[in-house]
N, CA, C, O and CB atoms as a CASP TS submission, in Angstrom:
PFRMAT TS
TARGET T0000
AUTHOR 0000-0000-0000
METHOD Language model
MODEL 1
PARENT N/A
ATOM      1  N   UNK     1      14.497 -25.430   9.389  1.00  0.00           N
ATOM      2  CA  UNK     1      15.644 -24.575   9.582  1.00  0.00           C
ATOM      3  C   UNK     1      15.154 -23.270  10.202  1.00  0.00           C
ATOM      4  O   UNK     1      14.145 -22.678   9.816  1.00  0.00           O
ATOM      5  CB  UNK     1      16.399 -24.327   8.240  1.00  0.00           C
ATOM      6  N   UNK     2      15.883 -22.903  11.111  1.00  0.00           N
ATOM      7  CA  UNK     2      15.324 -21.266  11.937  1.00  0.00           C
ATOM      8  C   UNK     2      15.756 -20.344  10.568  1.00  0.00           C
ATOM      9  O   UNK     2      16.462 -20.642   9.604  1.00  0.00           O
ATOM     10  CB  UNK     2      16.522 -20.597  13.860  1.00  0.00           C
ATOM     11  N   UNK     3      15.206 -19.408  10.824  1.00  0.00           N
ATOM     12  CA  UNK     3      15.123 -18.110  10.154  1.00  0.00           C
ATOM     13  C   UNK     3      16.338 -17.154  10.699  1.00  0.00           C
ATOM     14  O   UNK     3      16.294 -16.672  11.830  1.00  0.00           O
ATOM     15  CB  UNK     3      13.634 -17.441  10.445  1.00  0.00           C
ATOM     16  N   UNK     4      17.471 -16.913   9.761  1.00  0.00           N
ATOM     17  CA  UNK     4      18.422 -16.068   9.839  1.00  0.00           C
ATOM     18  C   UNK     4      17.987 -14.368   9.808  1.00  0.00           C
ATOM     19  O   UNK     4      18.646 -13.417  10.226  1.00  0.00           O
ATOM     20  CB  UNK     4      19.289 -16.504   8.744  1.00  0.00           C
ATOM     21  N   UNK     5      17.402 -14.372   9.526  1.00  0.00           N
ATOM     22  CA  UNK     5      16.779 -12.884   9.454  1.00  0.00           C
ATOM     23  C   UNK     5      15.569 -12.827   9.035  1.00  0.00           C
ATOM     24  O   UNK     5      15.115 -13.712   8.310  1.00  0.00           O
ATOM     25  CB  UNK     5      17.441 -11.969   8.611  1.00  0.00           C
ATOM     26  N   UNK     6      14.812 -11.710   9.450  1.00  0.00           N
ATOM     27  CA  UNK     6      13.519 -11.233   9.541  1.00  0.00           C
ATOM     28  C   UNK     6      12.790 -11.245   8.211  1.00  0.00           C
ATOM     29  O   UNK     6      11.564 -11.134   8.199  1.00  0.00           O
ATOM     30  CB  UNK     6      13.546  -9.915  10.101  1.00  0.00           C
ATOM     31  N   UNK     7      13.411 -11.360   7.213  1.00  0.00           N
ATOM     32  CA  UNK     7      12.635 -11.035   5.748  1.00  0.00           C
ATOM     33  C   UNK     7      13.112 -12.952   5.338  1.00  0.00           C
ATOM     34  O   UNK     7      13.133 -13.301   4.157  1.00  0.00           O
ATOM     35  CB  UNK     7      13.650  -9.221   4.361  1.00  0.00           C
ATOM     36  N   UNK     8      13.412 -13.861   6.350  1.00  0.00           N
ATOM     37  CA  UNK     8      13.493 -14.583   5.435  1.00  0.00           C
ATOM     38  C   UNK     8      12.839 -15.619   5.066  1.00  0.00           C
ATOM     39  O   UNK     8      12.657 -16.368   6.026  1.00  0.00           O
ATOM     40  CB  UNK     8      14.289 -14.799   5.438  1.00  0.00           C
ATOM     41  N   UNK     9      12.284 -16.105   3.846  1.00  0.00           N
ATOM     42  CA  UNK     9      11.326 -17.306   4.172  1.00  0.00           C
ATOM     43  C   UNK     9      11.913 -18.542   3.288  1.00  0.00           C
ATOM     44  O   UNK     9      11.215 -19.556   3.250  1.00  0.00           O
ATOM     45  CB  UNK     9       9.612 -16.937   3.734  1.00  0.00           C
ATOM     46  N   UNK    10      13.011 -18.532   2.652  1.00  0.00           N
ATOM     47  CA  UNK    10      13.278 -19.931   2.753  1.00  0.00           C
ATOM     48  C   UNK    10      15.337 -19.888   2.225  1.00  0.00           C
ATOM     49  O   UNK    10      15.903 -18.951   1.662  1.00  0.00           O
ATOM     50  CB  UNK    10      11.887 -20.953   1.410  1.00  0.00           C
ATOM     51  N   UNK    11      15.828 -20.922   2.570  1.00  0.00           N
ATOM     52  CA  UNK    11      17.465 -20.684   2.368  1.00  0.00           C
ATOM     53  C   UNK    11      18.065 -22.133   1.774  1.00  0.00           C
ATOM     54  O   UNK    11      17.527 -23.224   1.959  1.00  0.00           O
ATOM     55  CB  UNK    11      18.324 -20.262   4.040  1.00  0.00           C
ATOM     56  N   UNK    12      18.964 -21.964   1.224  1.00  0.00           N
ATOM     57  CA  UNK    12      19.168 -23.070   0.550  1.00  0.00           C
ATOM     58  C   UNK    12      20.540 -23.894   1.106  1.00  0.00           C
ATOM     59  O   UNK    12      21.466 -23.084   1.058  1.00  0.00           O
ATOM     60  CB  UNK    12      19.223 -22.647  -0.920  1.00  0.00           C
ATOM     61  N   UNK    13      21.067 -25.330   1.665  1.00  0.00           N
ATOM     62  CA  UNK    13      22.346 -25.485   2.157  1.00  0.00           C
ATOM     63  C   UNK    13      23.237 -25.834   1.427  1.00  0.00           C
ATOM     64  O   UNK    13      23.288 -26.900   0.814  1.00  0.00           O
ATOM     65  CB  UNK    13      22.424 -26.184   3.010  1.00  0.00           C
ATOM     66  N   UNK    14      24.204 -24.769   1.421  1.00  0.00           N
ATOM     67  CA  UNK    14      25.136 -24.828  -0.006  1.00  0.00           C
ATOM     68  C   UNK    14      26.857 -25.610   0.432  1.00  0.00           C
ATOM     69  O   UNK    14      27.798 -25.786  -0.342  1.00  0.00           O
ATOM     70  CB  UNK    14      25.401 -22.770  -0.689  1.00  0.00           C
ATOM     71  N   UNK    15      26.770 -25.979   2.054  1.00  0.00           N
ATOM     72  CA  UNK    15      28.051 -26.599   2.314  1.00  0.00           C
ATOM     73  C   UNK    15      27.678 -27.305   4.072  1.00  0.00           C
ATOM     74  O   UNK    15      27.138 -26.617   4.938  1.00  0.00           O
ATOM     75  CB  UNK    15      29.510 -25.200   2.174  1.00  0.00           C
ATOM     76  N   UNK    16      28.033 -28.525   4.251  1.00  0.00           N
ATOM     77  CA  UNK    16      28.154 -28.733   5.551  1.00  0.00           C
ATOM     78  C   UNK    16      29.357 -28.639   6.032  1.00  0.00           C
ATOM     79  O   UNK    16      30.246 -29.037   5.279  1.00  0.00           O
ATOM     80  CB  UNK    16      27.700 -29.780   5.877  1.00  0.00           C
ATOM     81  N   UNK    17      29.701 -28.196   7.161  1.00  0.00           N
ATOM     82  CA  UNK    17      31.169 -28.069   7.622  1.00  0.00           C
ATOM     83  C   UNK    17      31.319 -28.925   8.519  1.00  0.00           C
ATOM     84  O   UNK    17      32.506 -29.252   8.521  1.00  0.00           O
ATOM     85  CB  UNK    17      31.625 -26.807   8.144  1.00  0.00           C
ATOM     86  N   UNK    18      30.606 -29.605   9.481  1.00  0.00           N
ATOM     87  CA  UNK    18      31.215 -30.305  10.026  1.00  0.00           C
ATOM     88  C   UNK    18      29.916 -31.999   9.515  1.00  0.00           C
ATOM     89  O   UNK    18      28.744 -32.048   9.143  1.00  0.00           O
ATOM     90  CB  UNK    18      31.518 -29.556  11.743  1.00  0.00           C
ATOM     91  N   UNK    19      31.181 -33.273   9.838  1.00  0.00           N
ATOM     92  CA  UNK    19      30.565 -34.128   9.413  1.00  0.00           C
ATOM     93  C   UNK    19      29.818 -35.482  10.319  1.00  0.00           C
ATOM     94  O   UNK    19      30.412 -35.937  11.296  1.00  0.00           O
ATOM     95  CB  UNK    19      31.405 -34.392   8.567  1.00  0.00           C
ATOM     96  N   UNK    20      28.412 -36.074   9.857  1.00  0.00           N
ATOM     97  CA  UNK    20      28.067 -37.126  10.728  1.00  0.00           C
ATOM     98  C   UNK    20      29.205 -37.636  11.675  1.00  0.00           C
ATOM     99  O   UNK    20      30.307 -38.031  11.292  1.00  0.00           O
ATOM    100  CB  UNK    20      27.577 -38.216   9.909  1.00  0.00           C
ATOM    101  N   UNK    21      28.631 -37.545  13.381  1.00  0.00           N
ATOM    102  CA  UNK    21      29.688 -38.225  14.407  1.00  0.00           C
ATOM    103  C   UNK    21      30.816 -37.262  14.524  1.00  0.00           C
ATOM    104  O   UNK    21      31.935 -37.721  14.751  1.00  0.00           O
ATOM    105  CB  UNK    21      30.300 -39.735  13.885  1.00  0.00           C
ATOM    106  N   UNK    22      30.671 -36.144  14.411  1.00  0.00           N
ATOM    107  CA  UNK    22      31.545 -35.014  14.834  1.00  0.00           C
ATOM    108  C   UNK    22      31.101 -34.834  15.771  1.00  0.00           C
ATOM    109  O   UNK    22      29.889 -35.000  15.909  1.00  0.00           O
ATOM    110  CB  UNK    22      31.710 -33.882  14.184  1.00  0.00           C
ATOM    111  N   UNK    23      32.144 -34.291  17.124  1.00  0.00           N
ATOM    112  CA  UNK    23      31.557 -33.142  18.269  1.00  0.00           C
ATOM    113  C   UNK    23      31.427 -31.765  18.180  1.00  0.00           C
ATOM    114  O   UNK    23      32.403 -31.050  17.954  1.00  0.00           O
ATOM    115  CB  UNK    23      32.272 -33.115  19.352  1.00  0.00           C
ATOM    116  N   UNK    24      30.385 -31.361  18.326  1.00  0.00           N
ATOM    117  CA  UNK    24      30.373 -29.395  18.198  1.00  0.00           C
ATOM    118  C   UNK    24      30.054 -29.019  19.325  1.00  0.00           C
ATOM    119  O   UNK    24      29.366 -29.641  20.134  1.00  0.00           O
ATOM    120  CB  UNK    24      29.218 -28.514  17.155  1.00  0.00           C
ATOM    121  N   UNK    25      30.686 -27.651  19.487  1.00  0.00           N
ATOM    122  CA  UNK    25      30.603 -27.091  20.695  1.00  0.00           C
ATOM    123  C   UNK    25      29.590 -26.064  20.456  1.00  0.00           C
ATOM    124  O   UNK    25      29.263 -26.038  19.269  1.00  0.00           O
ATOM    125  CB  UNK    25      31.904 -26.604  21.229  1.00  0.00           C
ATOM    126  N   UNK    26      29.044 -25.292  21.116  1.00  0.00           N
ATOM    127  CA  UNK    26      27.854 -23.973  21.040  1.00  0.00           C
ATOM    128  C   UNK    26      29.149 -23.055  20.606  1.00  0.00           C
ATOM    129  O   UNK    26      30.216 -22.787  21.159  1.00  0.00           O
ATOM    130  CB  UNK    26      26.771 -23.361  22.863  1.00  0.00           C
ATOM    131  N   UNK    27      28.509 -22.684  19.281  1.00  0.00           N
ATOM    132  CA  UNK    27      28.835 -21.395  18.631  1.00  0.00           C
ATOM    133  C   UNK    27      29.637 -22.143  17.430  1.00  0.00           C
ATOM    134  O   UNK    27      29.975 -21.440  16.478  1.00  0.00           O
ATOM    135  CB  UNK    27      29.771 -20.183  19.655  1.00  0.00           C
ATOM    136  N   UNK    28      29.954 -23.501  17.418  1.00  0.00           N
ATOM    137  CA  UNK    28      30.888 -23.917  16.036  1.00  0.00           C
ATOM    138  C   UNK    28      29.812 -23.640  14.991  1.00  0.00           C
ATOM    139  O   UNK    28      28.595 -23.630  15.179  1.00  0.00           O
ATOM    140  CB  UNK    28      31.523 -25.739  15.925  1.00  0.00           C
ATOM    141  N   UNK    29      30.558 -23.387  13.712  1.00  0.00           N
ATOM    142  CA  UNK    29      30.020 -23.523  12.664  1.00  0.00           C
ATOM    143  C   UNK    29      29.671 -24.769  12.138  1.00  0.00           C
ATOM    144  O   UNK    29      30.494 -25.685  12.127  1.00  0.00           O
ATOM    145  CB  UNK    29      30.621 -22.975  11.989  1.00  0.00           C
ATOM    146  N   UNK    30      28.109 -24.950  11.536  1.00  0.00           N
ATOM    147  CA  UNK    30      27.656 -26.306  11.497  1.00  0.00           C
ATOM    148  C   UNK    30      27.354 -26.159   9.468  1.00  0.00           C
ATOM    149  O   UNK    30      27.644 -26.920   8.546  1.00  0.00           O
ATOM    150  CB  UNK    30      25.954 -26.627  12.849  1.00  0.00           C
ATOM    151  N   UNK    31      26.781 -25.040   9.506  1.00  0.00           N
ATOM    152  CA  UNK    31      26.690 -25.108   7.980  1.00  0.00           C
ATOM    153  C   UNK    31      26.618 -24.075   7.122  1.00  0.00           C
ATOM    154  O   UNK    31      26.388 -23.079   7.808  1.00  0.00           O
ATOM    155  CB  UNK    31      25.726 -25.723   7.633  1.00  0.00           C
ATOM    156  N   UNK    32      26.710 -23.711   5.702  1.00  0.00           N
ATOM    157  CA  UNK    32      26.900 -22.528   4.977  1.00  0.00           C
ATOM    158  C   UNK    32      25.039 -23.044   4.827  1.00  0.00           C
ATOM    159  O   UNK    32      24.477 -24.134   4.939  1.00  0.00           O
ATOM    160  CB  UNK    32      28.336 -22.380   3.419  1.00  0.00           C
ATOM    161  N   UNK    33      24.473 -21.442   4.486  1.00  0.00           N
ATOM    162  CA  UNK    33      23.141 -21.011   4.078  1.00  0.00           C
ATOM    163  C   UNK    33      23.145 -20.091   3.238  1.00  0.00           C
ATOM    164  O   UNK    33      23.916 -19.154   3.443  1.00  0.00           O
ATOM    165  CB  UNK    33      22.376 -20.610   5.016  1.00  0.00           C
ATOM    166  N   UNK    34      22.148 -20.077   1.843  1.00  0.00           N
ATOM    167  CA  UNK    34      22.412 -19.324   1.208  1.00  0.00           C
ATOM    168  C   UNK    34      20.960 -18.613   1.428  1.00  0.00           C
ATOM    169  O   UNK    34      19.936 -19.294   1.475  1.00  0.00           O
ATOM    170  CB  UNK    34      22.987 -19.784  -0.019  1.00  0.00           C
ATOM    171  N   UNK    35      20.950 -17.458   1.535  1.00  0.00           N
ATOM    172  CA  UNK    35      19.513 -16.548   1.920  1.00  0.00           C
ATOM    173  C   UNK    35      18.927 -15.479   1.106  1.00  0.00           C
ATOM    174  O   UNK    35      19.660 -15.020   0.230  1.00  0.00           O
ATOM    175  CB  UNK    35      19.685 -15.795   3.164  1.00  0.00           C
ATOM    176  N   UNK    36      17.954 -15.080   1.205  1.00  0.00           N
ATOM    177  CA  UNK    36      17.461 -14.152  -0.541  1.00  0.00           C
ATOM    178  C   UNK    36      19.163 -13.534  -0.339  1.00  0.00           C
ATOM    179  O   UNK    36      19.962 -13.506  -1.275  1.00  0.00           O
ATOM    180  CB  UNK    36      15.524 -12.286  -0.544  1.00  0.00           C
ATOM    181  N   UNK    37      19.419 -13.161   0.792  1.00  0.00           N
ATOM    182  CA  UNK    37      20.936 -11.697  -0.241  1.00  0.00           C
ATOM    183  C   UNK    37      22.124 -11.898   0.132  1.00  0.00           C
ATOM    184  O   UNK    37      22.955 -11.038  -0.158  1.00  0.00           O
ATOM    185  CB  UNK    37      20.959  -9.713   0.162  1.00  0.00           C
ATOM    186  N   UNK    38      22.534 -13.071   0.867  1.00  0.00           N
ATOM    187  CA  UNK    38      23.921 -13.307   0.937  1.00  0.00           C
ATOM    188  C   UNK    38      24.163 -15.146   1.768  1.00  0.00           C
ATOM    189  O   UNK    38      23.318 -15.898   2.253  1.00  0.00           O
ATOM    190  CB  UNK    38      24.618 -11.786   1.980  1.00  0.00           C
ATOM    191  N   UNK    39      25.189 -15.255   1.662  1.00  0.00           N
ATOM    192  CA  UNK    39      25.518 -16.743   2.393  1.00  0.00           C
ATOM    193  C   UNK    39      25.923 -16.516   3.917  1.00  0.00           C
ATOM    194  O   UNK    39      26.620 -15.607   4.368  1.00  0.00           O
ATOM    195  CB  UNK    39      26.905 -17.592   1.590  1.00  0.00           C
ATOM    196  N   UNK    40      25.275 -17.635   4.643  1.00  0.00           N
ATOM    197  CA  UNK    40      25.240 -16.985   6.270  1.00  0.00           C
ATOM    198  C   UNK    40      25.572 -18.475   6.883  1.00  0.00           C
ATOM    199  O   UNK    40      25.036 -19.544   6.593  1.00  0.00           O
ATOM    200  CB  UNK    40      23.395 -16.138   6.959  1.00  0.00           C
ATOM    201  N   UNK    41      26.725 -18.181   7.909  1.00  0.00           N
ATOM    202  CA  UNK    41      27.054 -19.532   8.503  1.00  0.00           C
ATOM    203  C   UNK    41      25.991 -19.689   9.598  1.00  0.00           C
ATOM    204  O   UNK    41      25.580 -18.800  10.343  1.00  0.00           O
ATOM    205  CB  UNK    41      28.623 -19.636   9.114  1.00  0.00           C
ATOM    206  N   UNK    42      25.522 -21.319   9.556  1.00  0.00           N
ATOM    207  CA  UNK    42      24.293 -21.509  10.804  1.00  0.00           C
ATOM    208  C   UNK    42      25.415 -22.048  11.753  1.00  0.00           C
ATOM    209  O   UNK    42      26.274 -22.848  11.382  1.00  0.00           O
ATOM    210  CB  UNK    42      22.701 -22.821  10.490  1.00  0.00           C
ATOM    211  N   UNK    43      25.305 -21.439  13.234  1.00  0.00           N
ATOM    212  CA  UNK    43      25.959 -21.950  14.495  1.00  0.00           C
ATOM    213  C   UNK    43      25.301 -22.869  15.152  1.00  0.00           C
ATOM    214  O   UNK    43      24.072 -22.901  15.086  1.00  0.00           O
ATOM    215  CB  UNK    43      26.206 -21.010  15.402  1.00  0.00           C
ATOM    216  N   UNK    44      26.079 -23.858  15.970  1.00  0.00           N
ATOM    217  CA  UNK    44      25.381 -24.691  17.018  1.00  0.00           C
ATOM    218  C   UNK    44      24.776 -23.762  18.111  1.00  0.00           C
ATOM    219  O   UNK    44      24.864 -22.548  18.296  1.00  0.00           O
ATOM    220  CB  UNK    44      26.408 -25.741  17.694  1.00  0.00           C
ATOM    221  N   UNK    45      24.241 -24.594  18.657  1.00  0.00           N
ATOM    222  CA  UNK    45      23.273 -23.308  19.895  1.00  0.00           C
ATOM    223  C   UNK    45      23.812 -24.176  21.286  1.00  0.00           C
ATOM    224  O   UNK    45      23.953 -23.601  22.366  1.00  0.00           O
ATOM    225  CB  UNK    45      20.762 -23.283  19.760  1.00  0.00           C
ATOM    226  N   UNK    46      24.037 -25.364  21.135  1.00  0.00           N
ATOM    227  CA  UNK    46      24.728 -26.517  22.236  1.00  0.00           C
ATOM    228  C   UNK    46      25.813 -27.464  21.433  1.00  0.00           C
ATOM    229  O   UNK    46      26.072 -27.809  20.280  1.00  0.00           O
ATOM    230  CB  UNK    46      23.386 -27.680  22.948  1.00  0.00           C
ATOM    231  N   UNK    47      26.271 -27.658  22.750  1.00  0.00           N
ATOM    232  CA  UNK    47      27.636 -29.260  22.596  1.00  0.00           C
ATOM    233  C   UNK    47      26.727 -29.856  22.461  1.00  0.00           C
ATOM    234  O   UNK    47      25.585 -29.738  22.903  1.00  0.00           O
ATOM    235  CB  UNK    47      28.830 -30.038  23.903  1.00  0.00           C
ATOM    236  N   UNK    48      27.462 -30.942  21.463  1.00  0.00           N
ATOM    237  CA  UNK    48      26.876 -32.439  21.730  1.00  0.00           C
ATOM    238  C   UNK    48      27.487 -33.210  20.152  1.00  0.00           C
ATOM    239  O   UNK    48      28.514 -32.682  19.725  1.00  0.00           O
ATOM    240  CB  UNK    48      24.715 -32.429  21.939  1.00  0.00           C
ATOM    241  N   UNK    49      27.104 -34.006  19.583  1.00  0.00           N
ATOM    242  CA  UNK    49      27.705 -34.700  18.675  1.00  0.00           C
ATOM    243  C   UNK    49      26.616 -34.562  17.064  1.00  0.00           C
ATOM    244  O   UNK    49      25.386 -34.523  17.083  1.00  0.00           O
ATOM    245  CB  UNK    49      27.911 -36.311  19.422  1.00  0.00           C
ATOM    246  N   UNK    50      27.492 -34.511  15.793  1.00  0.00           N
ATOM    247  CA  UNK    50      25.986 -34.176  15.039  1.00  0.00           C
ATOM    248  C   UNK    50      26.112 -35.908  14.633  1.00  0.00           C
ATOM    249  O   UNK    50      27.009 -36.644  14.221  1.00  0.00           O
ATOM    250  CB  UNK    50      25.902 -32.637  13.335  1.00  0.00           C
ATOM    251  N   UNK    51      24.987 -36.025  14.928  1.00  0.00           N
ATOM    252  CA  UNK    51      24.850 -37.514  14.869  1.00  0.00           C
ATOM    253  C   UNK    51      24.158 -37.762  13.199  1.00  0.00           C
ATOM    254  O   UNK    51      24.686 -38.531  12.396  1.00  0.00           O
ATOM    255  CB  UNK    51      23.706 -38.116  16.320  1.00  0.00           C
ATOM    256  N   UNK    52      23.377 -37.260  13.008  1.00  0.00           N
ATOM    257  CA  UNK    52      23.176 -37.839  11.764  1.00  0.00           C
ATOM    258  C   UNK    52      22.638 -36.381  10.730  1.00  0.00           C
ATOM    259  O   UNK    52      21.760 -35.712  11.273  1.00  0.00           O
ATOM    260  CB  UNK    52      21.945 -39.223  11.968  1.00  0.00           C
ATOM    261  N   UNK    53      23.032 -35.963   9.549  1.00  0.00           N
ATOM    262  CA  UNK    53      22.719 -35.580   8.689  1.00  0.00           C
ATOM    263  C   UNK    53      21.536 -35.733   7.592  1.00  0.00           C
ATOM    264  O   UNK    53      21.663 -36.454   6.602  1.00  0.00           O
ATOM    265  CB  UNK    53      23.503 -35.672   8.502  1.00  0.00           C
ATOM    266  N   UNK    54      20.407 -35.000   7.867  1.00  0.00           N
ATOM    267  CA  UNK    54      19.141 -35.568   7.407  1.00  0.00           C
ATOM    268  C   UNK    54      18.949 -34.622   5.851  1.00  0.00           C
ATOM    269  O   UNK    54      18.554 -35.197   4.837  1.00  0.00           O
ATOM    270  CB  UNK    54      17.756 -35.307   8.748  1.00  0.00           C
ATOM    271  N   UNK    55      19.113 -33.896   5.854  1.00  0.00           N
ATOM    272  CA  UNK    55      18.907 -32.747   4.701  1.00  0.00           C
ATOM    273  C   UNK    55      20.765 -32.844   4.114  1.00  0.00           C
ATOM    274  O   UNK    55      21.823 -32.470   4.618  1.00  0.00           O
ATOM    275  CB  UNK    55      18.245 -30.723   5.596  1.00  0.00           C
ATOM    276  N   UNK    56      20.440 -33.462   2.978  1.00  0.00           N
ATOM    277  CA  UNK    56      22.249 -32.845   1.891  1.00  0.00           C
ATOM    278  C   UNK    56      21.701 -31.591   1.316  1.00  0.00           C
ATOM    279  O   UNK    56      20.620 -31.014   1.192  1.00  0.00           O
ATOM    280  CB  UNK    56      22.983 -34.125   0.065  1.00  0.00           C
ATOM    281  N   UNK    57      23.859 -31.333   0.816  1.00  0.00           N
ATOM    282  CA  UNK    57      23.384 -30.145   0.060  1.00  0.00           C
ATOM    283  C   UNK    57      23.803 -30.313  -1.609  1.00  0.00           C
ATOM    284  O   UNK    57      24.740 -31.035  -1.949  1.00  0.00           O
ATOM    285  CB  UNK    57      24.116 -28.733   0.777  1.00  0.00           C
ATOM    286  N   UNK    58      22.916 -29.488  -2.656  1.00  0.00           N
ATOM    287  CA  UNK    58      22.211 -28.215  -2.385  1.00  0.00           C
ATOM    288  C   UNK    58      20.953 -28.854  -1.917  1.00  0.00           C
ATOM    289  O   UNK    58      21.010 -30.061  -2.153  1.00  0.00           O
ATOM    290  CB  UNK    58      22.042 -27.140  -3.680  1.00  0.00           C
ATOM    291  N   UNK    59      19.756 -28.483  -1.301  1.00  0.00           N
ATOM    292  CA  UNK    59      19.009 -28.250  -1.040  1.00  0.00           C
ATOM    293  C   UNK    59      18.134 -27.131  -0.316  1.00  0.00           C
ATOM    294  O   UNK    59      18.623 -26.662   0.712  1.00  0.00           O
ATOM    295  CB  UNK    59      19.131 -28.904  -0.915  1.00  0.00           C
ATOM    296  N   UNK    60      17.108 -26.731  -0.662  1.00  0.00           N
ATOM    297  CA  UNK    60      16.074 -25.398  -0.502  1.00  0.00           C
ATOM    298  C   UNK    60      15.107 -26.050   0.913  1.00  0.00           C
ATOM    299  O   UNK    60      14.423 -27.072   0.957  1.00  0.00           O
ATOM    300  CB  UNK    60      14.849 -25.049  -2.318  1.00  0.00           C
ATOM    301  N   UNK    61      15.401 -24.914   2.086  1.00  0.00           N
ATOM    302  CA  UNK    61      14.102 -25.138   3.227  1.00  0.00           C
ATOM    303  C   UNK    61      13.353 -24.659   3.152  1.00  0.00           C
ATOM    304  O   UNK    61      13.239 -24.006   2.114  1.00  0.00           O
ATOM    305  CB  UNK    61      14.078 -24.968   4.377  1.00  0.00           C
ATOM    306  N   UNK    62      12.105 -24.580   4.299  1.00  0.00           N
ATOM    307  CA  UNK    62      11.034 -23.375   4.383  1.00  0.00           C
ATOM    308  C   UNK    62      11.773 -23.079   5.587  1.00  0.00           C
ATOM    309  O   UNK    62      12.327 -23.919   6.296  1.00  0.00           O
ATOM    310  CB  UNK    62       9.194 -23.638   4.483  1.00  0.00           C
ATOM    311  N   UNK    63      11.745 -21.671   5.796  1.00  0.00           N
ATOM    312  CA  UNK    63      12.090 -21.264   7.957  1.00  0.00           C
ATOM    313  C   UNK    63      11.138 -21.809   8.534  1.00  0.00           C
ATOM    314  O   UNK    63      10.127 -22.045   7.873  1.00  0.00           O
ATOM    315  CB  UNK    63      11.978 -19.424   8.757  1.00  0.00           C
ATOM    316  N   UNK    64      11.179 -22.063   9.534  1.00  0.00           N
ATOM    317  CA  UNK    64      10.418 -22.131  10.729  1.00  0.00           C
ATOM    318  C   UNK    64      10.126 -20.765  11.520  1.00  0.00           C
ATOM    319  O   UNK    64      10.962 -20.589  12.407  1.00  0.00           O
ATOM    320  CB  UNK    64      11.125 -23.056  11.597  1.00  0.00           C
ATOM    321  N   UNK    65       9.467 -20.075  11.460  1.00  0.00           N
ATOM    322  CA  UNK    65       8.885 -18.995  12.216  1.00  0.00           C
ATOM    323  C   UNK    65       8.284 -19.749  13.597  1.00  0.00           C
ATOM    324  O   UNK    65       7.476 -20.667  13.745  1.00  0.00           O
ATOM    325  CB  UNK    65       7.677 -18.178  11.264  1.00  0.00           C
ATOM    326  N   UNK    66       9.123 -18.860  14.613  1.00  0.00           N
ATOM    327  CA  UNK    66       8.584 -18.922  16.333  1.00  0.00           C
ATOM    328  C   UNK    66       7.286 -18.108  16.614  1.00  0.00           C
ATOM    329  O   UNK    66       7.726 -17.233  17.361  1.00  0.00           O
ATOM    330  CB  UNK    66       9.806 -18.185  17.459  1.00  0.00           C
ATOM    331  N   UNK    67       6.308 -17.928  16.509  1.00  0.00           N
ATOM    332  CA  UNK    67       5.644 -17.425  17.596  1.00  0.00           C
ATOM    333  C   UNK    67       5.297 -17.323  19.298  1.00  0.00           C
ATOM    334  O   UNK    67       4.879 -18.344  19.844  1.00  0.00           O
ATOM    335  CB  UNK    67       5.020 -17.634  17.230  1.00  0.00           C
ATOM    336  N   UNK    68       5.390 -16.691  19.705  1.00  0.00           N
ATOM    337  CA  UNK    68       5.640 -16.624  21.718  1.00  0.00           C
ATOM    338  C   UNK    68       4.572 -15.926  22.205  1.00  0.00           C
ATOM    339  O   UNK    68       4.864 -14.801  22.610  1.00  0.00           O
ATOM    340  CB  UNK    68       7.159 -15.639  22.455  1.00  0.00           C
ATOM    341  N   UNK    69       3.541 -16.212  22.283  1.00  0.00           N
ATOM    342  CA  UNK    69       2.407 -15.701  23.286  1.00  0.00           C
ATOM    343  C   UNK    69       2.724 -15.333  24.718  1.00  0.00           C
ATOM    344  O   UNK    69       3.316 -16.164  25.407  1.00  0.00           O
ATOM    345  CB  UNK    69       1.380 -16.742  23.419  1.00  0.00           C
ATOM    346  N   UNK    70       2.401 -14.222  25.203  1.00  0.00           N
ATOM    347  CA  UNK    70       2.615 -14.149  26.902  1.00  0.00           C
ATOM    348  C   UNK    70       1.250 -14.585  27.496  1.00  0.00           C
ATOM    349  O   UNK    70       0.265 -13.921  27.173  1.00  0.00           O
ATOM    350  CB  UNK    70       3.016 -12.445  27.543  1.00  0.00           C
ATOM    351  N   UNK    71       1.108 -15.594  28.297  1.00  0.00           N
ATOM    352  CA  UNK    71      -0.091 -15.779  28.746  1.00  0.00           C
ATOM    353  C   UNK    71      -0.064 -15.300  30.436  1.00  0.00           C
ATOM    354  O   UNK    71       0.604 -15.976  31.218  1.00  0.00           O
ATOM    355  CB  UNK    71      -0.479 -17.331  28.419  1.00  0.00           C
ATOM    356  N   UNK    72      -0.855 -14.063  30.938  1.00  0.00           N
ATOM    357  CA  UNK    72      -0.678 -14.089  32.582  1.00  0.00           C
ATOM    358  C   UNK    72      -1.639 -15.078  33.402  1.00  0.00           C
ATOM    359  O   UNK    72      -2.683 -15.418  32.845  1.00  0.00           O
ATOM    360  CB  UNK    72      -0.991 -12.563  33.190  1.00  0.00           C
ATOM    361  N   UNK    73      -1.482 -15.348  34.119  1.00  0.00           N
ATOM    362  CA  UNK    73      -2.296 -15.713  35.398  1.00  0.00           C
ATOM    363  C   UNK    73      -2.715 -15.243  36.298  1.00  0.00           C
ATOM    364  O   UNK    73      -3.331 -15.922  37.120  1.00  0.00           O
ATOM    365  CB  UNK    73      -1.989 -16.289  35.950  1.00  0.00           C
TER
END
C-alpha cells in the first residue's frame, strides 16, 4: 500500500468501496484507510476494472516507501 503521508508506516483497511469486476475511473474512491491519526480514502490513480481483491478488511499493511535517485549522464 503507498504511504498517505509522510509519518506513515503502516494503515489498516477498514472498508472497500468499490467491489471485484467494478470499473473505476482515476480519482474514484477505491478504499477507507485507517492511519496512526485519522481515516483517509485511497483514490484510483487510472481507469480500468478492479479485477480482483487480494487484501480483505480489517487488515494492517506495511507502506511502501519510493525512493528516486537522479542519475546524470
Amino acid at each position: 500500500m503507498p504511504a498517505l503521508s509522510p509519518t506513515m508506516e503502516e494503515g489498516n483497511i477498514v472498508k472497500w468501496l468499490k467491489k471485484e469486476g467494478e470499473p473505476v475511473l482515476a480519482g474514484d474512491a477505491l478504499c477507507e484507510i485507517e492511519t496512526d491519526k485519522a481515516v483517509v480514502t485511497m483514490e484510483s490513480n487510472d481507469d480500468g476494472v478492479l479485477a480482483k481483491i487480494l487484501v480483505r478488511e480489517p487488515k494492517t499493511l506495511k507502506m511502501i516507501r519510493h525512493e528516486f535517485n537522479t542519475m546524470e549522464s
